[in-house]
N, C-alpha and C positions, 0 to 999 in steps of 0.2 A: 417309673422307668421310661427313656423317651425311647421310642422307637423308628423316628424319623431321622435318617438320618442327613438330613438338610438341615441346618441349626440358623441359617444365615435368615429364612424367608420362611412364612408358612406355605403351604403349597398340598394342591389338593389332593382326595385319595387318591384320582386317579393318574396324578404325577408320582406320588410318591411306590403306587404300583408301576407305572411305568421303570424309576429307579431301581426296584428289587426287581425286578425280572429282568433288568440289563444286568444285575450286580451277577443273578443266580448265571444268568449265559455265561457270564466270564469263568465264575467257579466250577463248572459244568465242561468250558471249555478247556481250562489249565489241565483235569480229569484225565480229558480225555487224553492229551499230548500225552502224560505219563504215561498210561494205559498203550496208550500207540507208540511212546517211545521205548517201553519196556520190550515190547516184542520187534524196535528195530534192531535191538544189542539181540534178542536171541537169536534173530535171523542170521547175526554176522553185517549187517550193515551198519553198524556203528559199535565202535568196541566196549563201552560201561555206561550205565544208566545208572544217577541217583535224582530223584525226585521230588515233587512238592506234594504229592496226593497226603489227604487226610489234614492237612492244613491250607486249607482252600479259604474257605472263610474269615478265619481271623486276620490272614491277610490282606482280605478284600475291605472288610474293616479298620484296620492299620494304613489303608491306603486312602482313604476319604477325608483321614486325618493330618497327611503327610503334605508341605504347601510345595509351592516352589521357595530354594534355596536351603529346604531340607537337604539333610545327607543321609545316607542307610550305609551301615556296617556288620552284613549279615554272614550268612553262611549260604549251605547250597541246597537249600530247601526252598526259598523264597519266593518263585515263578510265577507266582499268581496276584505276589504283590507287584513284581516291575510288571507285569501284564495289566495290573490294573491302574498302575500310573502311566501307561500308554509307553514303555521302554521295551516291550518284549512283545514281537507278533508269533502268531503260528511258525511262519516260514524261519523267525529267525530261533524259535527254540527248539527245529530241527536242525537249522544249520548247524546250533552246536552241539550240538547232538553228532553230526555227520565230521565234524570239524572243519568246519569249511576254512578258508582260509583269509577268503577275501572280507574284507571288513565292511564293505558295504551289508555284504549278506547275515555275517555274524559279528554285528559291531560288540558283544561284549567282549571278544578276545584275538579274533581273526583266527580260533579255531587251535591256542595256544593252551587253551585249558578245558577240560572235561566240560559238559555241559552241566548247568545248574551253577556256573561261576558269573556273576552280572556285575559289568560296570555302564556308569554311563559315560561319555564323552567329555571330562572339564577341558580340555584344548581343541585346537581347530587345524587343521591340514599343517599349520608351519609350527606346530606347538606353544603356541600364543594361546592365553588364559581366551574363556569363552566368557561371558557374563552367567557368572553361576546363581545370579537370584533369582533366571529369568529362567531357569528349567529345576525337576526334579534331577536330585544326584542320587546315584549311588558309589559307594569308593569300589574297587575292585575286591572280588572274594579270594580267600583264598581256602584250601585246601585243610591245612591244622586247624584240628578242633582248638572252639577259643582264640584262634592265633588272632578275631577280626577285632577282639574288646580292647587289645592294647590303642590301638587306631582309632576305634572309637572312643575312648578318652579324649582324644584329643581333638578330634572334629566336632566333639562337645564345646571342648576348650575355647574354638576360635570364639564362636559365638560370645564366648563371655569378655574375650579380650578385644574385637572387632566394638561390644559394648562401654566396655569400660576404658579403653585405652584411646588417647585423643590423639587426632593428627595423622592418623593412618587413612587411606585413599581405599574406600570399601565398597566401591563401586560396581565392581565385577562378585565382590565375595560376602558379602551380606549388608543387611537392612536395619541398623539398631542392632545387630546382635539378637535380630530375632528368629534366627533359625535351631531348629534340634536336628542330631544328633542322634538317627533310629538304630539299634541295635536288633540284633535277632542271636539265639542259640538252642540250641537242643539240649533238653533236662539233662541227657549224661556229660553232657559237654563241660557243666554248671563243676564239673570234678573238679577241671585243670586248675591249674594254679593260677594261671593267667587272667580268668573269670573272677576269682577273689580277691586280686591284685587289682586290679579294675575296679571292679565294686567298693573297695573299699578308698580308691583313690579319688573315683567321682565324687564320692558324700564327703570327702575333705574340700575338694576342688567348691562343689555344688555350681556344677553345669550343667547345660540342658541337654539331657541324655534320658532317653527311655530306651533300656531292654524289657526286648519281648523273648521270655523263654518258653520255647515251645514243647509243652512235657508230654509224650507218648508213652511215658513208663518203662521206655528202654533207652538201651544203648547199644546198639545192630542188637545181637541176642541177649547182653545183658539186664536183667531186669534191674529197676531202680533200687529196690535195697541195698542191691550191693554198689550202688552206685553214692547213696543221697541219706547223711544220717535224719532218722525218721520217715525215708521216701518220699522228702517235700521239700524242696529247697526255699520256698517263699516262708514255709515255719521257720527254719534255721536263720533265714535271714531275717528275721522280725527285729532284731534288736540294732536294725539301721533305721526303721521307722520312725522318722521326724517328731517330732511333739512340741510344743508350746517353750519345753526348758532348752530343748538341743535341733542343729539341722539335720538330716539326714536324706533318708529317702523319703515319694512316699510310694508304698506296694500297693498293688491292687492284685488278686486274684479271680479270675474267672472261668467259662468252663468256654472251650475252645469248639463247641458246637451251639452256642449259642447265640445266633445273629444280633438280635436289637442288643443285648449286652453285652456284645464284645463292640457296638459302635459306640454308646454310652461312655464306656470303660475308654475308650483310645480320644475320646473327644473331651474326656475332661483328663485323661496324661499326657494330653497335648497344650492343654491350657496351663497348666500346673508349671510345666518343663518351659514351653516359652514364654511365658508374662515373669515369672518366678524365677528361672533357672535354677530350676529342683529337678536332683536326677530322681526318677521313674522308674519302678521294676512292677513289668504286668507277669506272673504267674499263668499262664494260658494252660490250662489243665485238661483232661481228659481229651485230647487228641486222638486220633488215631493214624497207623501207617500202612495201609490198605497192601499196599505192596512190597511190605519189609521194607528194611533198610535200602537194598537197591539189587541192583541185578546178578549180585554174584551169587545169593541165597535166597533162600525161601520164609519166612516165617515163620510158616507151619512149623516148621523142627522143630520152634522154640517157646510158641505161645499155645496156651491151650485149646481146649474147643470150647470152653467157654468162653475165656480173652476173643476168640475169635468170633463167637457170637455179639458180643459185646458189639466188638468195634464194627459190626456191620451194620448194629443197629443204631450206634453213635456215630458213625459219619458225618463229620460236620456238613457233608453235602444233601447226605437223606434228611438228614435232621431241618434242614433250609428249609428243603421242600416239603417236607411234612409242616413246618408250620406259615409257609406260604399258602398251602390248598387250605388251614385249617383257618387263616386270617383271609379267605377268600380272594387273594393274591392273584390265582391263577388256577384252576384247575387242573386232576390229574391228564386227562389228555392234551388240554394245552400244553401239558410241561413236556410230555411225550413228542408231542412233536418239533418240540424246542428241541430236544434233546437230539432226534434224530437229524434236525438240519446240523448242527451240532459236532455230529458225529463225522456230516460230507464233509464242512468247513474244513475239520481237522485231517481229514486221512486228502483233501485236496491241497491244502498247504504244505503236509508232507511230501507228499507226488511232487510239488513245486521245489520243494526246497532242496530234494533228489536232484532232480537235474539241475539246479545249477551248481552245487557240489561236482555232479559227476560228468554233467556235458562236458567242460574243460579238458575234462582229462581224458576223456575219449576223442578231442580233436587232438591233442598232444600224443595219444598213441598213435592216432593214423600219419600225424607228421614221421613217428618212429618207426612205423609198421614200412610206409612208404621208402625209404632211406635204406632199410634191412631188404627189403626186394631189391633195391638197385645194389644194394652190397653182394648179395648171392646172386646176382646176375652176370657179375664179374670177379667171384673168386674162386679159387680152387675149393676153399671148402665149403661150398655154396651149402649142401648138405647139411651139416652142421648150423649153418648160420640160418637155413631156412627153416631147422627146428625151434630155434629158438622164436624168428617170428611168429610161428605158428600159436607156439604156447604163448606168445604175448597177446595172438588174434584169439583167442579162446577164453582169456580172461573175462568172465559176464561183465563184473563191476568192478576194473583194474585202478589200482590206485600209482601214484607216481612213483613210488618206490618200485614198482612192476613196469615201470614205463622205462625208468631209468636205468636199475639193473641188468635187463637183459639188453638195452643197447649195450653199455658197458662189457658185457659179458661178449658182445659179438666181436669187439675190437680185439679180442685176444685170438681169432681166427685168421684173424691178417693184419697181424702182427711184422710178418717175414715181408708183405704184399705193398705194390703202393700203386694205389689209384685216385682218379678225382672224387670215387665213391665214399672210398675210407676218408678222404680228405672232408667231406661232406656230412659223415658221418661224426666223424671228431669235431669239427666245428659246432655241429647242431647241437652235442653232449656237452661241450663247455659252455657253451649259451645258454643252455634247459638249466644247468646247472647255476650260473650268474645268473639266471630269471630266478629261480625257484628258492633257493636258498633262503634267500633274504624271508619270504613269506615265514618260516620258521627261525629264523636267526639274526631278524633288522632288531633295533631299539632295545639290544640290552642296555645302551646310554641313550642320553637325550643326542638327537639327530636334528635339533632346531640351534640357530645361529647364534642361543647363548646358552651353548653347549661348552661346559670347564675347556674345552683345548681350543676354544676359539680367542681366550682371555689374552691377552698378550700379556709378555712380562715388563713391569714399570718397577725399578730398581729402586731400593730405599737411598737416600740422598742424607746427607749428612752437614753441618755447619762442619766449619772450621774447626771451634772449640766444641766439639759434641760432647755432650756430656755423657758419660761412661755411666751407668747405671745398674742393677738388677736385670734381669731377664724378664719378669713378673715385669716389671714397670713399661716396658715395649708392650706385651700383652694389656695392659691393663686400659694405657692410653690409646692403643690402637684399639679395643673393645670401645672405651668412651666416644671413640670418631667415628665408630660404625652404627652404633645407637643413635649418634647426633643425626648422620646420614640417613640410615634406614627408620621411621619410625614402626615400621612390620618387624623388624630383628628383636626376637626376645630371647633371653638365655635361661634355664633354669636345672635344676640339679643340687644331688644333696652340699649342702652347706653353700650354695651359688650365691645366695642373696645376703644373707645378713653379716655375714664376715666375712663376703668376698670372696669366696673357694679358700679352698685347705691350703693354697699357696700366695692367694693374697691376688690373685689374676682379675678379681674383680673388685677386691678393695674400693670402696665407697659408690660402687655406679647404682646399688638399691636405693641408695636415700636420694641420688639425682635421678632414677630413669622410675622409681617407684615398683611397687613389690610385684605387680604383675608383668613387668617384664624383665625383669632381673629378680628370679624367685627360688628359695627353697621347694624340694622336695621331701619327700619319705625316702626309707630305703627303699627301692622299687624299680630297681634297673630297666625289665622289662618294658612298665607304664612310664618310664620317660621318656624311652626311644617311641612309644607309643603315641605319646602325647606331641611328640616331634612328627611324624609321620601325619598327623590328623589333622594337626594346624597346617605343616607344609601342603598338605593337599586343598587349603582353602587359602590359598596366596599368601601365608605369613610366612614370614622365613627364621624359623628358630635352630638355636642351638641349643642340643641336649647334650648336658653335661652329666657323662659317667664317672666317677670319682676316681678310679684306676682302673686301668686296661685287664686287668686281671676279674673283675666282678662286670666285664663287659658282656661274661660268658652268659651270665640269668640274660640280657637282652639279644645275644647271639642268633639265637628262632627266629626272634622278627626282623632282626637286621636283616638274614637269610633270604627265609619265605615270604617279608611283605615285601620292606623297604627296599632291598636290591633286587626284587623282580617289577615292581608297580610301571614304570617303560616298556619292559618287556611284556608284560600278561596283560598288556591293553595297546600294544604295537603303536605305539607313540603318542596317545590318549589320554594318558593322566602321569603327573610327574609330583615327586616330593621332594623337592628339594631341601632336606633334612641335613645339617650340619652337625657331629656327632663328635662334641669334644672328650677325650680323654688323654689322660699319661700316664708313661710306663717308661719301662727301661733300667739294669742296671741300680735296682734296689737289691735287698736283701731281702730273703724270707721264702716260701715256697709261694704263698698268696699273695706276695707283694712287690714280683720279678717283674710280671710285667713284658713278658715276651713272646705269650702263645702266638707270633705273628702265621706261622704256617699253617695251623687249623681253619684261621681269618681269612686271609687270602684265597684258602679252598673253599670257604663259604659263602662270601657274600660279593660273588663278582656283580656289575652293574653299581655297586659303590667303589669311590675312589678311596683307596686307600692311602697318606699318605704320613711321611717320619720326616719331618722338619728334626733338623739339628741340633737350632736353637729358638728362640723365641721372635725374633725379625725373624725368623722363616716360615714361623709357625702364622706369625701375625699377616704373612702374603699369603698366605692360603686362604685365611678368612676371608683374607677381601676378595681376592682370587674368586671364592666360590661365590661369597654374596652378590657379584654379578654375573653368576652363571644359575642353570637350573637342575644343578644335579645333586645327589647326593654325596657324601664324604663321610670318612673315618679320620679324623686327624691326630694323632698320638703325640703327645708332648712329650720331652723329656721329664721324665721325672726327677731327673738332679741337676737340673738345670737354672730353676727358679732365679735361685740367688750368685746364679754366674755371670758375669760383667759383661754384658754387652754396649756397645754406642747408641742412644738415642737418633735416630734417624728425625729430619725435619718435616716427611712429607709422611708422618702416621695418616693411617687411615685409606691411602692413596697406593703403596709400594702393591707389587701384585708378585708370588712367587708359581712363576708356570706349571703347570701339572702336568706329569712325566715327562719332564725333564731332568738329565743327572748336573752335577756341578763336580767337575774337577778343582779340588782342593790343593792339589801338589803336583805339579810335573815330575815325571820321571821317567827312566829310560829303561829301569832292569826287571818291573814287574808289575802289575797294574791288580789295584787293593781294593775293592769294593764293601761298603759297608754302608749304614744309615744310622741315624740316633745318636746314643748315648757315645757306643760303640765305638764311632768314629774319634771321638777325642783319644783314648788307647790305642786306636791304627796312628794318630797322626804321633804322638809319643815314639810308639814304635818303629815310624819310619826316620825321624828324628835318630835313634842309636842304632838302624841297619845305618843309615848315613855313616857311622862311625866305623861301620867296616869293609865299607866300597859297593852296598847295595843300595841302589837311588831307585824308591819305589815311588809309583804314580798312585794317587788315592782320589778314588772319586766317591762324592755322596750318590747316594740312588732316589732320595729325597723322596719320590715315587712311586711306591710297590704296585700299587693298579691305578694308570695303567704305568707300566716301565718302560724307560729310555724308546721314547719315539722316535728320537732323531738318530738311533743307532750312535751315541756316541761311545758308549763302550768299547763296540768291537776296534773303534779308531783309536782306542789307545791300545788294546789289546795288539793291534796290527802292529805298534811300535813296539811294544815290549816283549812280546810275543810268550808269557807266561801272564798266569793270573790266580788270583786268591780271594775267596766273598769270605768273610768273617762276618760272623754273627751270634747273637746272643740266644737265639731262639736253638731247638735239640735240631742236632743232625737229621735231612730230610724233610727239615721246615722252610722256612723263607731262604736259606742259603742254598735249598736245592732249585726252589722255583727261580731264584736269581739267575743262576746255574745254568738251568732249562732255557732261560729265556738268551742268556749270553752266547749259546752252545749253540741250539738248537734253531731260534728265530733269527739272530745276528751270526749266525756262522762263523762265530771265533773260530770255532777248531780250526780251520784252515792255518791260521797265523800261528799256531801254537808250536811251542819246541820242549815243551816241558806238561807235564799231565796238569791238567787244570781242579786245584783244589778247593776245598772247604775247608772252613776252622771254626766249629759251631761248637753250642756247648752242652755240658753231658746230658747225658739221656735221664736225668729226671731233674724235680724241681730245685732250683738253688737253694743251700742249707740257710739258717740265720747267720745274720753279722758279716763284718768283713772280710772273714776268711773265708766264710759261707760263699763270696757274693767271688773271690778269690779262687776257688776249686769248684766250683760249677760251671762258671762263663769264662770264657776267651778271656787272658790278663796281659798286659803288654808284651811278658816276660812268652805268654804264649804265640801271641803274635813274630815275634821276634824269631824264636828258633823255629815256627813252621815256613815263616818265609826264608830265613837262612837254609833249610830243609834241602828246598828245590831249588837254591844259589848251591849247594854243596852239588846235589846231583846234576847239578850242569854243569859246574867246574871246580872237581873235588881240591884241585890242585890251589888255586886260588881261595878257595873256601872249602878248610878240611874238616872233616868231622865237628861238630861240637860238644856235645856226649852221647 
């Protein structure tokens, strides 16, 4: 067993002493920040504490193995590993800890997420890629157990297609395809579906992935039985273990207090995973969590005294130093006093990292404190307003929300009053307020200048004699022009590759672009969008194909919680530009309607949302995005395929803007809103209102996030001055956010002379078949008499009753 962990050079004892006693300082010093940050959340100076103690070590281990242009896709225990790949100092794992804001101080999030969430920095001030081979990565944590395995699938992924795939520009994004793909999770974690969805989609894939699952035998108070059949997840998983007839994985198990063989152990699943690209599962065993789960409980409740004898004695930190003094490493007083400078370092980095968290905001109260004197110097209710200063002066450690409230609070005291003070005062509260905001609320989208609403629109063009085609046949040749262009664009999803999707949209591009970039999947909704998000985050730009909008819902989580926050939970620092094809719309069946658009829209803002109508519009979007860096939802019509559209001459080229609407039909007496499928039954419909003297305006919305930027709505709405969203999705889904957004942000109501409706469809799933599809959703016949409806009640006389 080697014990050196220098593998490159021999190197003497007293170097290789020199190394373990820098290794032992860092695990010694990650310690203590828990230990010290545990009792900043009891004091009330910081609101929750989860930690790294009790996996110091294996960390530290895992890190010696990790090169540059590695990725890490962990959770939020990890602190000791970005510590020791030099990404986390003292000061900055107080900052987030305190939530500091500013991103110098807490560059993993600018203080947008709990602390224990690490990303590193893949762009640069303007959102321009950084050269990722030339630093260690990590991608952004997030929160759901499991949620980080989907992602790491696919940051495994690039590596193999950056290798295998010719003609792609890898300059910034890897070297050969010789980076991995680190994972991390915690043995209860190992439950979720998501973990086995993963695991089993990597040893199909076979890329270079190693999880490290770190097992303390719980789960906060659960113990692993009721967690893990046989209490061991690396025995259950045995039967992925590679061997001579099949590929697989290969597992190692080790015990997570044991130095030289947990370096051993990560220096040969580091070799294995990048010469190979053979995914890795290390087993880290016997851990301990010195501090429970995190700061909201105690342990004790739930472990024994003897469990707790145990893990004092198994501390992979005591256990270091017991066999440093016993390998003559260092002795016990040496280590004593390591320990105690140790201790100043840590509790002097936090003192630091205090104040610059809270200096800020105490020069921002004295701006307030200052302004509220001169307000009570000149109002009648000076009283009143000099209490509230007061209580803002008495704040020990005020935060902005106590800086800003109680200005706010004064301006209702003179109210009745007008001076240059109040004047002075409201100025400073709309400015604190444009300062500050943003620190919490910039980069839910990309904010750099190949941001989707900077694309302009470049119109599809057509020959003379254009040729009338399929629907599929626009998609399929505008996919083959995008391939030709982009050689990073790869598409994949169930049935994508060998017969071209279930509707022919790819028809023959696998046997010209080859299987790994036009590829099958499993069923596995989740690890596609997964696998989308892991490559997007290493400069490839794919589309992950969901087979219909209705089974969009298994990948819904991560669409959520990764993909539509990754801008936001790293304030403009990492981007996945992930294109996420699916269609829906106007089928039959409960599973295969295709319209949950209002659950979607509520969930994953920070992706665009959008419902092309038909296949030219669906096909500008693509290109739309592939020269932009954000993400997207694009929903196809599902009964669309084989409806006759014009072949346009400039495939590949045409761009359909993003939120923006398209008026379809002028009209004078009513203004129709709709998207998709849908829209061909409004345009029907207004077709035989024509036939009785009502001339409705119909506009596409093509755009659900973001919607009509240019406020074209309300400009028809102004002319017609009634209005109707029809839609397919149940009442209080996308026809109410339509609604909301017509009503409330474009201030239709003003123009309005008649109550502004909806016409959505019924409140459960649509039955089977055509009559199914008939008595669920909106039918011309519906369309027809809700819009006659409100022509009756504005003028019964002209238009009487109809039953």
């Amino acid at each position: 067993m080697k014990t050196n962990p220098n593998t490159k050079t021999e190197i003497t004892f007293e170097d290789f002493k020199a190394e373990v006693l820098k290794d032992y300082e860092l695990t010694v010093t990650s310690r203590e920040c828990s230990l010290l940050g545990r009792r900043e959340v009891l004091t009330g100076k910081a609101k929750f504490g989860i930690f790294g103690d009790g996996k110091e070590v294996p960390q530290l281990a895992w890190a010696k193995s990790f090169k540059n242009g590695d990725f890490r896709s962990g959770y939020y225990r990890d602190q000791t590993f970005m510590m020791a790949i030099g990404e986390l100092t003292i000061e900055q794992f107080f900052a987030g800890l305190y939530a500091n804001t500013d991103l110098k101080d807490e560059p993993m999030s600018a203080g947008r997420q709990m602390g224990g969430h690490f990303s590193t920095h893949s762009l640069d001030d303007n959102g321009n890629w950084k050269n990722l081979t030339e630093q260690k990565n990590s991608s952004s944590d997030i929160s759901p157990t499991a949620g980080q395995m989907p992602r790491l699938l696919g940051l495994a992924q690039a590596s193999k297609i950056y290798r295998k795939v010719k003609g792609i520009d890898t300059t910034n994004f890897s070297k050969e395809g010789n980076e991995i793909a680190w994972g991390t999770i915690g043995n209860a974690s190992t439950s979720e579906g998501l973990f086995f969805e993963t695991i089993n989609a990597a040893g199909v894939l076979q890329v270079p992935m190693v999880i490290s699952i770190w097992d303390d035998n719980y789960g906060i108070s659960v113990h692993a039985k009721h967690q893990t059949t046989k209490e061991n997840i690396s025995e259950i998983l045995k039967g992925f273990q590679r061997d001579e007839n099949a590929k697989g994985y290969e597992i190692f198990r080790v015990d997570g207090w044991n130095y030289p063989e947990l370096i051993d152990t990560y220096q040969r699943a580091a070799k294995i995973a990048r010469k190979e690209h053979v995914p890795v599962m290390i087993h880290v065993q016997e851990l301990t969590q010195p501090q429970g789960h995190s700061t909201s409980g105690s342990h004790e409740r739930y472990k024994s005294k003897e469990r707790l004898a145990w893990e004092t004695e198994y501390d992979c930190n005591a256990q270091m130093r017991q066999w440093m003094i016993a390998n003559n490493i260092a002795t016990d007083e040496e280590l004593t006093e390591l320990e105690k400078s140790i201790k100043k370092a840590v509790r002097d980095g936090k003192k630091s990292a205090w104040s610059a968290f809270i200096n800020p905001i105490i020069e921002e109260r004295s701006e307030a404190l200052a302004l509220l004197d001169q307000l009570a110097a000149t109002s009648a209710n000076a009283v009143f307003i000099t209490k509230l200063r007061n209580d803002l002066a008495q704040i020990g450690e005020p935060l902005r929300k106590d800086v800003l409230s109680i200005s706010r609070k004064a301006l209702r005291y003179v109210i009745s009053e007008d001076s240059n003070e109040k004047t002075a005062l409201q100025n400073w509260i709309t400015n604190y307020i444009n300062t500050i905001q943003p620190k919490y609320s910039s980069h839910l989208h990309s904010e750099s200048e190949l941001n989707a609403l900077n694309q302009s629109e470049v119109v599809p063009t057509y020959d003379e004699n254009a040729e009338v085609v399929d629907g599929r046949i626009v998609l399929r040749d505008n996919f083959d022009a995008l391939f030709n262009k982009y050689p990073e664009a790869l598409i994949f999803g169930e049935d994508a590759g060998y017969i071209g999707d279930v509707n022919q949209g790819l028809e023959g591009l696998q046997e010209k672009y080859g299987v790994l970039r036009v590829s099958d999947t499993g069923i596995r909704e989740a690890t596609i969008v997964g696998q989308g998000i892991g490559m997007a985050m290493r400069g490839l730009r794919p589309i992950a194909e969901i087979q219909y909008l209705d089974y969009i819902m298994y990948a819904l989580q991560i669409m959520s919680d990764d993909l539509a926050t990754v801008q936001y939970r790293t304030k403009g620092r990492q981007k996945a530009p992930l294109i996420v094809r699916t269609r829906g719309h106007r089928l039959e069946g409960i599973w295969h309607s295709g319209s949950q658009m209002g659950g979607i829209l509520n969930l994953v803002r920070g992706i665009h949302v959008l419902v092309p109508r038909d296949m030219t519009k669906a096909a500008g979007f693509y290109n739309t995005l592939l020269e932009s860096d954000e993400p997207a939802l694009v929903v196809e019509c599902l009964n669309g395929y084989r409806l006759k559209e014009k072949l346009p001459n400039n495939i590949g080229e045409f761009k359909t803007p993003i939120g923006v609407v398209e008026t379809l039909r002028e009209g004078e007496d009513i203004t129709l809103i709709s998207y998709g499928s849908t829209l061909r039954l409004v345009e029907e419909a207004a077709k035989e209102l024509q036939e009785v003297g009502i001339d409705a305006e119909i506009i596409d919305v093509q755009s659900l996030l973001p919607f009509d930027l240019n406020h074209d709505i309300v400009k028809s709405i102004a002319k017609t001055n009634r209005v109707m969203v029809i839609d397919e999705d149940v009442e209080g889904g996308a026809s109410a956010y339509i609604l909301d957004q017509v009503l409330n942000k474009q201030n239709a109501y003003q123009f309005l002379d008649s109550q502004p409706k909806t016409l959505a469809a019924k409140p459960h799933r649509p039955a089977y078949g055509s009559d199914g599809d008939y008595f669920s959703k909106p039918s011309t016949e519906d369309i027809f008499e809700a819009v006659y409806n409100v022509m009756h009640e504005t003028n019964p006389t002209n238009f009487p009753k109809l039953r």
